[in-house]
N, C-alpha and C positions, 0 to 999 in steps of 0.2 A: 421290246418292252418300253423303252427311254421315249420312240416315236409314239408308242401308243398313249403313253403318260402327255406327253408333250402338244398331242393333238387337241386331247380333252380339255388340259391348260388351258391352251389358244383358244379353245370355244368359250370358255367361261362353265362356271361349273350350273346355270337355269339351262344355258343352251345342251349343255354335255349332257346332263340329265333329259333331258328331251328327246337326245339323237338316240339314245342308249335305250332306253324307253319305247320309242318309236322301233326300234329294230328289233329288240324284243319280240314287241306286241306283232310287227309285222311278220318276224318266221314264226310264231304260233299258230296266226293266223294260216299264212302256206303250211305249216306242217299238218292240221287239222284238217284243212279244206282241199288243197292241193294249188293252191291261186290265193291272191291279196296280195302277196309284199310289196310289191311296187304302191299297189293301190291306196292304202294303208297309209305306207312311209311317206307318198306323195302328199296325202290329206293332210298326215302331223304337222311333219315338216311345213308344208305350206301357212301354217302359221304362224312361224317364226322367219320364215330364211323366202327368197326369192325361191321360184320353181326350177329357174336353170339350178341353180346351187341343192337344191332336194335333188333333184335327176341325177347329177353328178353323183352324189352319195349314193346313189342307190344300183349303178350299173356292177359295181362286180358280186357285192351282194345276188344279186337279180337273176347275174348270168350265169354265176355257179351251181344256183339252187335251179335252174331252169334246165340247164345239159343235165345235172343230174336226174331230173324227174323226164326228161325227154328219154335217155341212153337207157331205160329198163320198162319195159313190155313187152317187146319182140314183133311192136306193131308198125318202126321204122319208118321199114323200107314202103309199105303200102299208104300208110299217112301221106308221106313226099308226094307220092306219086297222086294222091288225091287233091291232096291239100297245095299243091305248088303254087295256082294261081292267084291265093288266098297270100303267102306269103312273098309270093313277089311283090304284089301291091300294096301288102304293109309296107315291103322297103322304101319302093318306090312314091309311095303316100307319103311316109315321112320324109326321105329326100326334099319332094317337092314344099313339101310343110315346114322343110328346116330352111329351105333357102326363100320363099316367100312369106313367110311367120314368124318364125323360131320362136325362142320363150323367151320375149325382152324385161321379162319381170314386172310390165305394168298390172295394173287394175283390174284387167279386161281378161289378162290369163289365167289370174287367181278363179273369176268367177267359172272361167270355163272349165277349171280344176273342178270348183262344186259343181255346176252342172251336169259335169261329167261323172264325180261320183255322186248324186242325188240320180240321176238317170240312169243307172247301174242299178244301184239299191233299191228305186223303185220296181226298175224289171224281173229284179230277183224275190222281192216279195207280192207283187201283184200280178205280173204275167205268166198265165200255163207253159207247160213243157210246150213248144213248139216243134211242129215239125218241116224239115225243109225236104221237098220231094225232090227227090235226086234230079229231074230234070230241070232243073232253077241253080244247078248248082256252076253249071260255067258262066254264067253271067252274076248271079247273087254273091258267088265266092270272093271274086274280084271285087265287086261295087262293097264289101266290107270290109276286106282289106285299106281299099283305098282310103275309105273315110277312115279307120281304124290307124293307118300311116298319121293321115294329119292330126286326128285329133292327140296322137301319141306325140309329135315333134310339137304342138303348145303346149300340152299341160303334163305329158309324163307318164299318162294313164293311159296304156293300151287293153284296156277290156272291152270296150265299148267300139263296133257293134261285136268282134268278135266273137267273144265270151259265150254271148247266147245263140249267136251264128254256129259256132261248132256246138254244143248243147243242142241245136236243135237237128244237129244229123243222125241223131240213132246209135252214136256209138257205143260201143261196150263200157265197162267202166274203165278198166285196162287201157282201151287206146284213146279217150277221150281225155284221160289225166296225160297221156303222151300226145296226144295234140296239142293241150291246153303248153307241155311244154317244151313241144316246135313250137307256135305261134309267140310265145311269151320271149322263146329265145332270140329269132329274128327280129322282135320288135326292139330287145334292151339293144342288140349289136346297132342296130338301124339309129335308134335316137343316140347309143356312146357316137358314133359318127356323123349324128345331125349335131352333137354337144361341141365335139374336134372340130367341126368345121367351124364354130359361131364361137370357137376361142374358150367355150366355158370348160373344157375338158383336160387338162395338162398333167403333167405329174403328179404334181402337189393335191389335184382330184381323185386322182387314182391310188394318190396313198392314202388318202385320207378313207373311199373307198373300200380299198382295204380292209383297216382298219376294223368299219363297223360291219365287218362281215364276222365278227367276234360275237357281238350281241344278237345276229341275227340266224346263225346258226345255234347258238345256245337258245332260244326263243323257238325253232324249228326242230329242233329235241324234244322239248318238250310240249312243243302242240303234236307231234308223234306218237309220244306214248300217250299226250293227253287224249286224242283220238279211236285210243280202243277202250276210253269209260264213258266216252259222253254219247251220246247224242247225236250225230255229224246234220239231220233236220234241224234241231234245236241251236246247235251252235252258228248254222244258217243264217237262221231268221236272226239271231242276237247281232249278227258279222253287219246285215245289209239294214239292221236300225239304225246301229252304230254310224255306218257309213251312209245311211242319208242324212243325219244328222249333222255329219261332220261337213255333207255335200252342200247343204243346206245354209251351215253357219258361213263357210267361203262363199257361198253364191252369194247373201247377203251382206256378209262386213266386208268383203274382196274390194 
């Protein structure tokens, strides 16, 4: 409790309310929807703090709620076996993206933050369900992985192409939310290890991590229970306004 008190100190109490806020807003959002927190906590954050330092805060938050929503459907073991080529080249995407990019906090990564989520929130409110016919799937699985790797090791955001890549294979709702969390979980391990390699990830990240996985499970509670009174279409469209607006503001004051 002394560290937790201690942490928030050290922020300042605009910044503490921001972080606290941000985690919040962001397990609501994954508790409703089954996806955002990264996305979300990436966008807040990006406002105040460099994007390596938001990444940081958000990997054990990210990884805990991700194995939990991966380890229950009973769809596993056949995801792997489908999905592998998709997940290797996530890793392998951000590797390469951590050692020739990385997130050096300039100008140029914030915009690709908003890009990235104005590009998202677009495709979530203007593009149809898609379909991918399973014979496109050994070559398209990988070529979205890949881009998905890099664009995760600049900016922190691994939805994009992913998100609507698996969306568009037909899956049940069951193993589609357990895709969404293999894909989500390989990506957070892949950028904690592109963060370790580029020095932004040390103890003092991982307490601090920690930490806001306090507010972001209380915020995943209850976008939970909020979820069997609303809407989950509605809460949608409200998720990807939000979020291209927010993509919107970074792409132009970045």
């Amino acid at each position: 409790m002394n560290a937790l008190a201690d942490f928030y100190q050290n922020l300042g109490l605009a910044l503490s309310l921001l972080v606290i806020a941000t985690f919040i807003m962001a397990g609501l959002v994954k508790g409703v929807i089954g996806l955002g927190l990264p996305t979300v906590a990436m966008g807040l954050l990006g406002l105040a703090m460099a994007p390596s330092q938001a990444a940081a805060l958000l990997i054990i938050p990210a990884t805990l709620t991700n194995v939990w929503q991966l380890a229950f459907g009973g769809h596993l073991k056949g995801l792997i076996k489908r999905l592998w080529p998709l997940l290797l080249m996530i890793f392998l995407g951000t590797a390469v993206g951590t050692l020739s990019i990385g997130m050096a906090g300039g100008h140029w990564v914030v915009r690709g933050l908003g890009a990235a989520l104005l590009l998202y929130a677009l495709s979530g409110l203007l593009l149809p369900t898609l379909q991918v016919n399973p014979r496109h799937e050994p070559w398209l699985g990988p070529l979205c992985g890949l881009i998905t790797g890099v664009i995760t090791s600049a900016t922190g955001v691994f939805v994009i192409p992913a998100v609507p890549y698996l969306q568009a294979l037909g899956l049940q709702r069951d193993e589609l939310v357990q895709a969404l969390g293999l894909s989500f979980t390989v990506s957070t391990l892949a950028l904690a290890g592109g963060l370790f390699w580029r020095g932004a990830l040390g103890s003092g990240e991982l307490t601090a991590s920690l930490l806001v996985l306090i507010p972001a499970m209380l915020g995943m509670g209850f976008g939970q229970w909020l979820r069997q009174r609303i809407s989950a279409v509605l809460f949608k469209r409200v998720f990807f306004i939000g979020l291209g607006a927010l993509g919107a503001h970074l792409l132009i004051s970045g």
